[in-house]
C-alpha positions as CSV (number, residue, x, y, z in Angstrom):
1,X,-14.9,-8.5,-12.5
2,X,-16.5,-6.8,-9.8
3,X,-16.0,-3.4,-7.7
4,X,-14.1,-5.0,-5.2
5,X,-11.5,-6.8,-7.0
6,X,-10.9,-3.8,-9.4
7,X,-10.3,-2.1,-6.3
8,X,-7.9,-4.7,-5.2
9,X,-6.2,-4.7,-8.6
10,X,-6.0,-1.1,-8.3
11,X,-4.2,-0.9,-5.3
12,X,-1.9,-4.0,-5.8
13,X,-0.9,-2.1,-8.8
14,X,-0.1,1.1,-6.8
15,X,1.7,-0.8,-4.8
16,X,4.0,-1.8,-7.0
17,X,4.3,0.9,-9.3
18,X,5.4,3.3,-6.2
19,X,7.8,0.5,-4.7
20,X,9.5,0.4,-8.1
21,X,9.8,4.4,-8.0
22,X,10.6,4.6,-4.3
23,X,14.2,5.8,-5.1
24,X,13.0,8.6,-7.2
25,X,11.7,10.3,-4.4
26,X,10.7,10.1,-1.0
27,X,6.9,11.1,-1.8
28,X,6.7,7.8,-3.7
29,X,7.3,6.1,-0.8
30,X,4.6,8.0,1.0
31,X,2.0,6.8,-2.7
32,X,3.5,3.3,-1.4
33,X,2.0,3.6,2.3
34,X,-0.9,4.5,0.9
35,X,-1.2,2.2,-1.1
36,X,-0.6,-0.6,1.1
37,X,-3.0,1.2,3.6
38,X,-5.7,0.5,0.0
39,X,-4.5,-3.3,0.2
40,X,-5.1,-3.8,3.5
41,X,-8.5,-2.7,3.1
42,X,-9.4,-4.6,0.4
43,X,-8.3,-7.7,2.3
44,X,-10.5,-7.0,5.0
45,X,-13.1,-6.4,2.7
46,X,-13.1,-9.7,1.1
47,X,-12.7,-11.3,4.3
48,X,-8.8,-12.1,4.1
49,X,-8.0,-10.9,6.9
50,X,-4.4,-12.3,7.7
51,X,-3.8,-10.2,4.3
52,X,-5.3,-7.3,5.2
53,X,-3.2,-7.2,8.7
54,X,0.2,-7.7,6.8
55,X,-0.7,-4.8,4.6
56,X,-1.7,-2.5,7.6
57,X,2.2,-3.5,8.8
58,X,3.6,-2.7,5.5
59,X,1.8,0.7,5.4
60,X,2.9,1.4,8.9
61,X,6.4,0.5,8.3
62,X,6.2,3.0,4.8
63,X,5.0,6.0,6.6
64,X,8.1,5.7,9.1
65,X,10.7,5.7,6.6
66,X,9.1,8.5,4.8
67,X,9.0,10.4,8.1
68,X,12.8,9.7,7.8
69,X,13.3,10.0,4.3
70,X,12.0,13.6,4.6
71,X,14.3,14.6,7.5
């Protein structure tokens, strides 16, 4: 396994570990935007691009409801 896909293992991983832990607290869902924002670069990096725009969304989308959350 190379650097890349551990890197994409890594974050996949994140991903899920903070969406599962997103009602804990609010900074989980801020781990989650990053974590997407770590997904969508490794689909760009391995040239899945379509991936790595959905995962750009998603981290988007993350940050806003933390914004909220923490109001």
């Amino acid at each position: 396994m190379d650097a890349l896909s551990l890197f994409g293992l890594f974050a996949v991983s994140l991903m899920l570990v903070s969406y599962a832990l997103e009602d804990r607290s609010a900074w989980w869902i801020l781990v989650f935007a990053v974590a997407c924002a770590a997904g969508s670069a490794y689909g760009f990096l391995q040239g899945a691009w379509p991936f790595g725009l959905v995962e750009a969304v998603w981290s988007i989308v993350a940050l806003r409801r933390w914004m909220q959350k923490r109001t």
